[in-house]
N, CA, C and O atoms as CSV, one atom per row, in Angstrom:
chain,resi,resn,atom,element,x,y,z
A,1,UNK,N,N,66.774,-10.127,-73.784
A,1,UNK,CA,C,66.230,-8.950,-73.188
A,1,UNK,C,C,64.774,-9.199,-72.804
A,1,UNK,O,O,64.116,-9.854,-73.613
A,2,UNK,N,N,64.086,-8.716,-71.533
A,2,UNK,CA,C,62.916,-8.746,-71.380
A,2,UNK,C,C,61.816,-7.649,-71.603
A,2,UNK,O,O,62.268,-6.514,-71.452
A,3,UNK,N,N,61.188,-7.676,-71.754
A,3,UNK,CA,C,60.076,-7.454,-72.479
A,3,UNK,C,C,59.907,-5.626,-71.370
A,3,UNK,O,O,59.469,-4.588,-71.864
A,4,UNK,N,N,60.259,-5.732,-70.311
A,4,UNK,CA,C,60.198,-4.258,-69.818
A,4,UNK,C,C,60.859,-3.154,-70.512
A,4,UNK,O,O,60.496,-2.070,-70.970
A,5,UNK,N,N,62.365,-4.046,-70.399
A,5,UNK,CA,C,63.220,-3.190,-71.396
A,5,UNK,C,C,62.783,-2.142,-72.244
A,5,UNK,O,O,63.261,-1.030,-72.472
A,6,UNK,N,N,61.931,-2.636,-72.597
A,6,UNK,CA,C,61.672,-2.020,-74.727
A,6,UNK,C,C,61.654,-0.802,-74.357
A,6,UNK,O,O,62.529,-0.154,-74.932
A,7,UNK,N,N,60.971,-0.150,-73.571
A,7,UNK,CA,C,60.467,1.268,-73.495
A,7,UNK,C,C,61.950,2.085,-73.755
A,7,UNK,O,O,62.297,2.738,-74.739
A,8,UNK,N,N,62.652,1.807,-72.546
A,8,UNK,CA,C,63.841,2.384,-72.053
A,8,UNK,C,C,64.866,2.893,-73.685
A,8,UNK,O,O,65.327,3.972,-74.055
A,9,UNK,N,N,64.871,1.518,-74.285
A,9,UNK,CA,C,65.505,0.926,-75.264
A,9,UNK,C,C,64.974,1.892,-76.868
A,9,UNK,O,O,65.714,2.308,-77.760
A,10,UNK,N,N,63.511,2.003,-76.760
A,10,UNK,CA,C,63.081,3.332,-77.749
A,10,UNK,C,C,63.506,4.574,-77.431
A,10,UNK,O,O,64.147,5.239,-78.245
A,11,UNK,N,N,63.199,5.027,-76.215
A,11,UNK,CA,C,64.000,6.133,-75.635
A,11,UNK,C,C,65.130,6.663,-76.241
A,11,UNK,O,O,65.413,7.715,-76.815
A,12,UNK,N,N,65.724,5.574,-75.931
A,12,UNK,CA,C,67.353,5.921,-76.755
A,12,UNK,C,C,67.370,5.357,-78.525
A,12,UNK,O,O,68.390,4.986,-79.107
A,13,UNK,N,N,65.993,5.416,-79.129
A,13,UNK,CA,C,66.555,5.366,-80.584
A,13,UNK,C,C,66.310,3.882,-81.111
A,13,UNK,O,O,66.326,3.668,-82.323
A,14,UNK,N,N,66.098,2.930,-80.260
A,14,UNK,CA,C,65.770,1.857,-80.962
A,14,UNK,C,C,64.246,1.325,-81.139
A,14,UNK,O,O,63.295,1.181,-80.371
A,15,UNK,N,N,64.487,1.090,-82.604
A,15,UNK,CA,C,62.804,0.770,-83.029
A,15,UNK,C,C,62.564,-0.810,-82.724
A,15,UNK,O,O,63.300,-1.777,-82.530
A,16,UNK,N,N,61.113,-0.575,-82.780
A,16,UNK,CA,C,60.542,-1.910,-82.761
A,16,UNK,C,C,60.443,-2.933,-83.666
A,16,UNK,O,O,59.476,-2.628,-84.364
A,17,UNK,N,N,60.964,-4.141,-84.114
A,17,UNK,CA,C,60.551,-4.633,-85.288
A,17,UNK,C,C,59.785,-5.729,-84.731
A,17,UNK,O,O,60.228,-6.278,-83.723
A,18,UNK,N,N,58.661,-6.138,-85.261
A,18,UNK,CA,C,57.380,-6.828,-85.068
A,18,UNK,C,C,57.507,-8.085,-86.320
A,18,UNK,O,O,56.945,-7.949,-87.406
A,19,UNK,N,N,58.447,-9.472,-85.917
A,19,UNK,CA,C,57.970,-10.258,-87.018
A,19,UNK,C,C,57.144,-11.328,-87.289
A,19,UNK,O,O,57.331,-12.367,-87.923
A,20,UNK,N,N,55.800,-10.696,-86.443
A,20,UNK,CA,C,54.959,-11.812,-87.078
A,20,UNK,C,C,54.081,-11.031,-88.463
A,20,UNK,O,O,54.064,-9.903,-88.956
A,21,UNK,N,N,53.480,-12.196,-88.701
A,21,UNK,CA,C,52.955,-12.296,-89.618
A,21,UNK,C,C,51.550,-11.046,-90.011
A,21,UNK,O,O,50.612,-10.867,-89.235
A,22,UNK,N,N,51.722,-10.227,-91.502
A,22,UNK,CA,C,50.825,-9.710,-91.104
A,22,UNK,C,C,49.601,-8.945,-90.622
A,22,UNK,O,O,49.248,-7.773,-90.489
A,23,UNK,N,N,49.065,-10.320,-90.400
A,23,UNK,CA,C,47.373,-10.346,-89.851
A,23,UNK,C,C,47.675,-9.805,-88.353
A,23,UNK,O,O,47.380,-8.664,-87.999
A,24,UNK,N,N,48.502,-11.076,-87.247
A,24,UNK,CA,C,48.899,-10.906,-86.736
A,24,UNK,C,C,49.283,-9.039,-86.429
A,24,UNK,O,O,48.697,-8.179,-85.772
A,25,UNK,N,N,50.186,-9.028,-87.036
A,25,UNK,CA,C,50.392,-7.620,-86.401
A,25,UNK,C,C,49.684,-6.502,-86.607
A,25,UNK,O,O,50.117,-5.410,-86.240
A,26,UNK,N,N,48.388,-6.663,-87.285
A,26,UNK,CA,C,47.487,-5.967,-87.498
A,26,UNK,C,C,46.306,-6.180,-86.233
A,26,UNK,O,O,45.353,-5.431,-86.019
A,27,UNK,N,N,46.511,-6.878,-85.806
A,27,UNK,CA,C,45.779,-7.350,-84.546
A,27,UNK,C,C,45.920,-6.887,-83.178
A,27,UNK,O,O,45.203,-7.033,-82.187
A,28,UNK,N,N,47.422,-6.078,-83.442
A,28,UNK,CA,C,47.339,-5.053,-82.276
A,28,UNK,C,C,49.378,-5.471,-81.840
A,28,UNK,O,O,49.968,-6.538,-81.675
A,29,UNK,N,N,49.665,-4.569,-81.817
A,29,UNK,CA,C,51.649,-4.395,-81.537
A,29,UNK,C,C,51.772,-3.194,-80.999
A,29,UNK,O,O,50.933,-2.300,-81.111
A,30,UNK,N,N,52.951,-3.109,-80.316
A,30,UNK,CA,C,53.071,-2.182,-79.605
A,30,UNK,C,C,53.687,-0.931,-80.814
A,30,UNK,O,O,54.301,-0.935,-81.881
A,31,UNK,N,N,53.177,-0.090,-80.021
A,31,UNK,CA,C,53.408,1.781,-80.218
A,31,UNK,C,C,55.150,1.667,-81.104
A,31,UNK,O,O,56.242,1.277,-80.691
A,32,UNK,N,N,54.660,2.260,-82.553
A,32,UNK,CA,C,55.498,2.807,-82.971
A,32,UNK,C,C,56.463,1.166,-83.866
A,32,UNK,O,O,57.436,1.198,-84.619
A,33,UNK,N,N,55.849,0.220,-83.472
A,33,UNK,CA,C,56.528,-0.665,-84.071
A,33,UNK,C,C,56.564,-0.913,-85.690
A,33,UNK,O,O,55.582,-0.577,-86.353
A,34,UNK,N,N,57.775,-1.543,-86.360
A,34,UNK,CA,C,57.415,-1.767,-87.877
A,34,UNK,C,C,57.377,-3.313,-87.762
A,34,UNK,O,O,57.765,-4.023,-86.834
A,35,UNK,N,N,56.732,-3.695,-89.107
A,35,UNK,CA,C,56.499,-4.890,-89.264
A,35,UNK,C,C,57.401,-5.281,-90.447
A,35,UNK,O,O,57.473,-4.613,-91.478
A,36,UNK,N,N,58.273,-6.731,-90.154
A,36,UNK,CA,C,58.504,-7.061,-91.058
A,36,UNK,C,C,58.828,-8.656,-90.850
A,36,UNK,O,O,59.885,-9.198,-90.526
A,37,UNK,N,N,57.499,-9.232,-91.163
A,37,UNK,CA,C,57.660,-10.915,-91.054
A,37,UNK,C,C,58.915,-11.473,-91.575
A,37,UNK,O,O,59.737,-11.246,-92.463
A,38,UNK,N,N,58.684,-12.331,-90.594
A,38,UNK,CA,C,59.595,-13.632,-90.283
A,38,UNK,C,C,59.884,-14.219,-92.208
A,38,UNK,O,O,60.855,-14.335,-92.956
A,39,UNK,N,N,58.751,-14.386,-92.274
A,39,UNK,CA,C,58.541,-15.193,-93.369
A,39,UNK,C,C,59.132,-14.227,-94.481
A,39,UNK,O,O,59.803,-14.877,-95.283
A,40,UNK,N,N,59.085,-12.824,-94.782
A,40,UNK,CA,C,59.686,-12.301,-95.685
A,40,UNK,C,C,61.787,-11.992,-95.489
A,40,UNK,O,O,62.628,-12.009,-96.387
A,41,UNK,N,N,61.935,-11.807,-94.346
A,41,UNK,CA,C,62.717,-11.991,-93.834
A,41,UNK,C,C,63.856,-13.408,-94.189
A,41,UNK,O,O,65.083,-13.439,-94.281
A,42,UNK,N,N,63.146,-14.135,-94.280
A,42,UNK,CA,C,63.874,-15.905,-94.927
A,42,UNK,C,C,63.934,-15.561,-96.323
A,42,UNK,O,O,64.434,-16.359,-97.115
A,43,UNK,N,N,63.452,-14.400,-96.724
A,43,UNK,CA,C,63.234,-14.175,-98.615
A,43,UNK,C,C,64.013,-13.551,-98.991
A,43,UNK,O,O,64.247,-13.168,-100.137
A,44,UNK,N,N,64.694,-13.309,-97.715
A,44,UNK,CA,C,65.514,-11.900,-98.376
A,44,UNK,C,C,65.707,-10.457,-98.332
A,44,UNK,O,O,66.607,-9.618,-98.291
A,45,UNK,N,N,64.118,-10.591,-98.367
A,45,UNK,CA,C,63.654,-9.048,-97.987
A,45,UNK,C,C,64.522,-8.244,-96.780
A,45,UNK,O,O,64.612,-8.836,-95.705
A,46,UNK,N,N,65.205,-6.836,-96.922
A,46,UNK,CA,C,65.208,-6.207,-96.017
A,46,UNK,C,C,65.172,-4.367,-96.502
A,46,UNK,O,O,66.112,-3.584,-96.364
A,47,UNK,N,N,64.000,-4.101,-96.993
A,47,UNK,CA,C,63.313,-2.918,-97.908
A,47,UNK,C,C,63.254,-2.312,-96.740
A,47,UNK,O,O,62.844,-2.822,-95.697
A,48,UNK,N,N,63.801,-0.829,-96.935
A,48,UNK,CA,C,63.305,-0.041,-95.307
A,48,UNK,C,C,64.624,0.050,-93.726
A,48,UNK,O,O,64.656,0.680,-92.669
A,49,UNK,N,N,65.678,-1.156,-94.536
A,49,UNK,CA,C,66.098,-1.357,-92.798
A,49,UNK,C,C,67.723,-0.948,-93.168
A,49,UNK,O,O,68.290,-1.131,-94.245
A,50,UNK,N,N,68.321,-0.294,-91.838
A,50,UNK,CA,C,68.921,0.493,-91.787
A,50,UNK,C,C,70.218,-0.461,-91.152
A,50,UNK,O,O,70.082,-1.160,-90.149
A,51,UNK,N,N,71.244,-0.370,-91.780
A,51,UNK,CA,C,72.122,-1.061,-90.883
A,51,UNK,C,C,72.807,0.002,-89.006
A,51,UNK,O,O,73.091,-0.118,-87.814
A,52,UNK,N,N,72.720,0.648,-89.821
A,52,UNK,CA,C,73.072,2.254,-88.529
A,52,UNK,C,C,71.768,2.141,-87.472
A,52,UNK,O,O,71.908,3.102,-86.715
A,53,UNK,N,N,70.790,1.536,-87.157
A,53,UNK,CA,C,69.880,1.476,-86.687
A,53,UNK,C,C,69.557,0.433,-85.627
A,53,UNK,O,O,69.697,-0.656,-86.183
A,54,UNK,N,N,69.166,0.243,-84.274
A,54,UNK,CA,C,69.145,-0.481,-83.471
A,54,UNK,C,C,67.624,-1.132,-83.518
A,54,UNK,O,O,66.663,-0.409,-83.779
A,55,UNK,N,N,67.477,-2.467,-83.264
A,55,UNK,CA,C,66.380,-2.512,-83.849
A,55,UNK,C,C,65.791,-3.867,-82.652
A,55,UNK,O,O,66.310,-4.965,-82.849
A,56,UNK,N,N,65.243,-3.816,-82.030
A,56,UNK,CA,C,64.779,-4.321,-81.044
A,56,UNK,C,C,63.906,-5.687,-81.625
A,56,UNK,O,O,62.898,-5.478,-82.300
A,57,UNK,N,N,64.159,-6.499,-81.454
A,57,UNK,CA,C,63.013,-7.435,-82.507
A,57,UNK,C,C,62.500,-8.554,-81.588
A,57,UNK,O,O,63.050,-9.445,-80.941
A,58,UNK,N,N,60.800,-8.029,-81.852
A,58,UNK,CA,C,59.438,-8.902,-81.009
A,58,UNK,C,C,59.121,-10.015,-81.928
A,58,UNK,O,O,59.691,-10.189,-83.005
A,59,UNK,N,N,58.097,-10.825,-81.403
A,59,UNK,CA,C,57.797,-11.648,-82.097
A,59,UNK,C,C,56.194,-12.232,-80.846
A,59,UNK,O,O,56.108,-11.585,-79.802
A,60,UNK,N,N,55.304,-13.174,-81.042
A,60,UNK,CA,C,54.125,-13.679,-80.318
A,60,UNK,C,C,54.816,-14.449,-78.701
A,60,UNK,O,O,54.421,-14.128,-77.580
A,61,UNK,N,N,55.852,-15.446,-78.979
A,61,UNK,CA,C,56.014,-15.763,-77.653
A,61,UNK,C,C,57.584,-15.777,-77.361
A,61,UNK,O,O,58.021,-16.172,-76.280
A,62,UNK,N,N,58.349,-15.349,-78.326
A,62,UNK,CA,C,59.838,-15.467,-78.707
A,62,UNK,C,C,60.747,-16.167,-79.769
A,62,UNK,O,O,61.885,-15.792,-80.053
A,63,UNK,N,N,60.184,-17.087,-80.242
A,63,UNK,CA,C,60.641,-17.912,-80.870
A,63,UNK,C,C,61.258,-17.402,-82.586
A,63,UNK,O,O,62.377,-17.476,-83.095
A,64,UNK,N,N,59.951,-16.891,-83.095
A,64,UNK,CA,C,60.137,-16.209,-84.292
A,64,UNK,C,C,61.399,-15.097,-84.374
A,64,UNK,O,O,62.049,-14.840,-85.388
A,65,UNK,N,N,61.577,-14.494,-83.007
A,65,UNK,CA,C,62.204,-13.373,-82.852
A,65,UNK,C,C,63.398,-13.544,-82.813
A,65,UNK,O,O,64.261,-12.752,-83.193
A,66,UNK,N,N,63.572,-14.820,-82.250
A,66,UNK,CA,C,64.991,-15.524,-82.096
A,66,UNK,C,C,65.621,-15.433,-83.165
A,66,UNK,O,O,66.570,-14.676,-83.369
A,67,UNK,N,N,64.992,-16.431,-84.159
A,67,UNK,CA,C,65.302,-16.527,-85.614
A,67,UNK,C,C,65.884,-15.512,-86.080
A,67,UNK,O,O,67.068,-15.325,-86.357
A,68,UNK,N,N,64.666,-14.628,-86.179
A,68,UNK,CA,C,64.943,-13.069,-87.076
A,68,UNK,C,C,65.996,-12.636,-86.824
A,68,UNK,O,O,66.718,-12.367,-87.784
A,69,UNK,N,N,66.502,-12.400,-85.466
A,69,UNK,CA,C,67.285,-11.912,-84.854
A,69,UNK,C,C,68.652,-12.697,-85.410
A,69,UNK,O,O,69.615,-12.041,-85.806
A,70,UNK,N,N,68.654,-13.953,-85.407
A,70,UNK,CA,C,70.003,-14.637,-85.937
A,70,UNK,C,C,70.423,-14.408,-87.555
A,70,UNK,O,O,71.566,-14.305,-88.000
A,71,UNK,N,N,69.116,-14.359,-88.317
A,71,UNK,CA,C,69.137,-14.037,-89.591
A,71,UNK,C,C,69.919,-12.119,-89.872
A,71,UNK,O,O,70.756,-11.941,-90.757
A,72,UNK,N,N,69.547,-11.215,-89.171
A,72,UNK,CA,C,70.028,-10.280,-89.445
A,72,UNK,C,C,71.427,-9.690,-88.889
A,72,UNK,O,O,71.910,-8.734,-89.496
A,73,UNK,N,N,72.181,-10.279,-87.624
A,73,UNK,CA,C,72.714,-10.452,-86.910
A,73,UNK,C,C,73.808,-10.696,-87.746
A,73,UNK,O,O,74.800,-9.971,-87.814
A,74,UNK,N,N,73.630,-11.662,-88.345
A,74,UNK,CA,C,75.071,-12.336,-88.922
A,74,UNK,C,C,74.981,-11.420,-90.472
A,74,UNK,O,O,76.073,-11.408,-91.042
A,75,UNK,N,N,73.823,-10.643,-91.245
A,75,UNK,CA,C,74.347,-9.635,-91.840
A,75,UNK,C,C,74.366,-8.351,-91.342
A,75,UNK,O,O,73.780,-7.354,-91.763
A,76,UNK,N,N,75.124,-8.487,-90.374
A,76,UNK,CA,C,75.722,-7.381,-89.963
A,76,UNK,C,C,74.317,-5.920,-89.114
A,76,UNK,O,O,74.558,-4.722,-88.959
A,77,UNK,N,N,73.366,-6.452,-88.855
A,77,UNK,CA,C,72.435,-5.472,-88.223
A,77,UNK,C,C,72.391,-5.511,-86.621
A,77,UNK,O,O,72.688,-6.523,-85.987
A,78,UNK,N,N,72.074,-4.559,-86.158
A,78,UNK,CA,C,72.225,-4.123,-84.410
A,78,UNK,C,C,70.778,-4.695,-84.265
A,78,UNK,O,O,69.715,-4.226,-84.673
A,79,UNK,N,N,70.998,-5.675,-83.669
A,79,UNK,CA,C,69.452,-6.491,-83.393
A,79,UNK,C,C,69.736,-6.890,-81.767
A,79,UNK,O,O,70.695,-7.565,-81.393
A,80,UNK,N,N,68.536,-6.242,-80.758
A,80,UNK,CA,C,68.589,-7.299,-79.601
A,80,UNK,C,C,67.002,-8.317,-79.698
A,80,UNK,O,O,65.953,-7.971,-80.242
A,81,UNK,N,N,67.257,-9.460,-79.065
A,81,UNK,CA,C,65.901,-10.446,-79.569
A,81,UNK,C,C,65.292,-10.069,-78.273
A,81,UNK,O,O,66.094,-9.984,-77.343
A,82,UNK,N,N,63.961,-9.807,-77.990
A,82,UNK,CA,C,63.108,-10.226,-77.346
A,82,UNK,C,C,62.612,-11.553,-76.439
A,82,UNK,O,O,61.734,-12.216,-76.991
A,83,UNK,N,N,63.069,-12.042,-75.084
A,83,UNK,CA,C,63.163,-13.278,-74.797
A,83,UNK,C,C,61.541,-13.557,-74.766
A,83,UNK,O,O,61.053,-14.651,-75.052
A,84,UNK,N,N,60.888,-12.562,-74.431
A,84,UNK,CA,C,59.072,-12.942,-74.432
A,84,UNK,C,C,58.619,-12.164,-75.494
A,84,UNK,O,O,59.404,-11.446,-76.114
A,85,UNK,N,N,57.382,-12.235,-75.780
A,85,UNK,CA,C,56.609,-11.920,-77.451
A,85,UNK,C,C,55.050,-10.985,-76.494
A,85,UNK,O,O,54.644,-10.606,-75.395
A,86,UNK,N,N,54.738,-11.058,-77.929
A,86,UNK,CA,C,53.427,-9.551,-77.687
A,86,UNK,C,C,52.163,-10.743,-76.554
A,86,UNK,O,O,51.319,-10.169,-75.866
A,87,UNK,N,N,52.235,-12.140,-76.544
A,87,UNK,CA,C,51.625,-13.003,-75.342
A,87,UNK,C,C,51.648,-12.531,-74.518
A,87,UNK,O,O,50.630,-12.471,-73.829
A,88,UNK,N,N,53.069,-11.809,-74.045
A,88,UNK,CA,C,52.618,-11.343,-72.521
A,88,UNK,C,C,52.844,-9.949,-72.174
A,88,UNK,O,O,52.973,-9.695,-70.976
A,89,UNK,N,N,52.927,-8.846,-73.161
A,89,UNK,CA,C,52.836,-7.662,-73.654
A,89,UNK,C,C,51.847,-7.070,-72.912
A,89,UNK,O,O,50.692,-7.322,-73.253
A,90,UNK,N,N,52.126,-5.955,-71.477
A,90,UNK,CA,C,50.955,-5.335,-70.831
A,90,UNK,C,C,50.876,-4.348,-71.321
A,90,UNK,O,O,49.763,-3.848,-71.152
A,91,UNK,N,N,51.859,-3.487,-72.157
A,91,UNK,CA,C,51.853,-1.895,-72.526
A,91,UNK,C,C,50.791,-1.730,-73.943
A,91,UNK,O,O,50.052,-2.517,-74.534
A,92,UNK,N,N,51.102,-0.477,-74.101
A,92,UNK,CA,C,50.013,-0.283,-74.883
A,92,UNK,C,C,50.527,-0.536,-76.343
A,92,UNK,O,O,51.663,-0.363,-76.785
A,93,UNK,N,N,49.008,-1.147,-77.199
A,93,UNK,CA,C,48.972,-1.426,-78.016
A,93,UNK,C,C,48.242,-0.683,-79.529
A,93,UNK,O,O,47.123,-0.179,-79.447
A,94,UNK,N,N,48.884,-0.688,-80.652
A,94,UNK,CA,C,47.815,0.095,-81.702
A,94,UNK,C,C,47.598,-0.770,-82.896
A,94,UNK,O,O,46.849,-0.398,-83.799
């Protein structure tokens, strides 16, 4: 999915998940997004996340997002990956 998408894609209910790291996502992500690194994500962690829930997942240039996306995917979560990251992100940021 490209990176225009997202808007459309909240519209109808799906959140943002943001997995970088984070400093990183304290550094500025788009509106309304949650954070939940990559790196906690490989741990196990999934505190907060909804399997009933569509969940759009960013990452800096794609790569991370990929991952994430394969990691939750195969337990069973509604994940689309992000083919570009918050690098080339024109919308607004908090």
């Amino acid at each position: 999915m490209d990176l225009k998408d997202i808007e459309a894609l909240q519209k109808k209910g799906a959140l943002v998940m943001d997995v970088r790291e984070v400093d990183e996502y304290n550094e500025g992500h788009m509106v309304s997004a949650i954070n939940m690194p990559l790196s906690q994500l490989q741990n196990g962690e999934r505190a907060g996340l909804d399997k009933d829930q569509k969940y759009v997942i960013v990452c800096r240039s794609g790569s991370r997002s990929q991952t994430a996306s394969g990691i939750l995917f195969e337990e069973g979560y509604d994940v689309i990956n992000v083919s570009e990251g918050m690098s080339t992100w024109l919308g607004p940021v908090e």
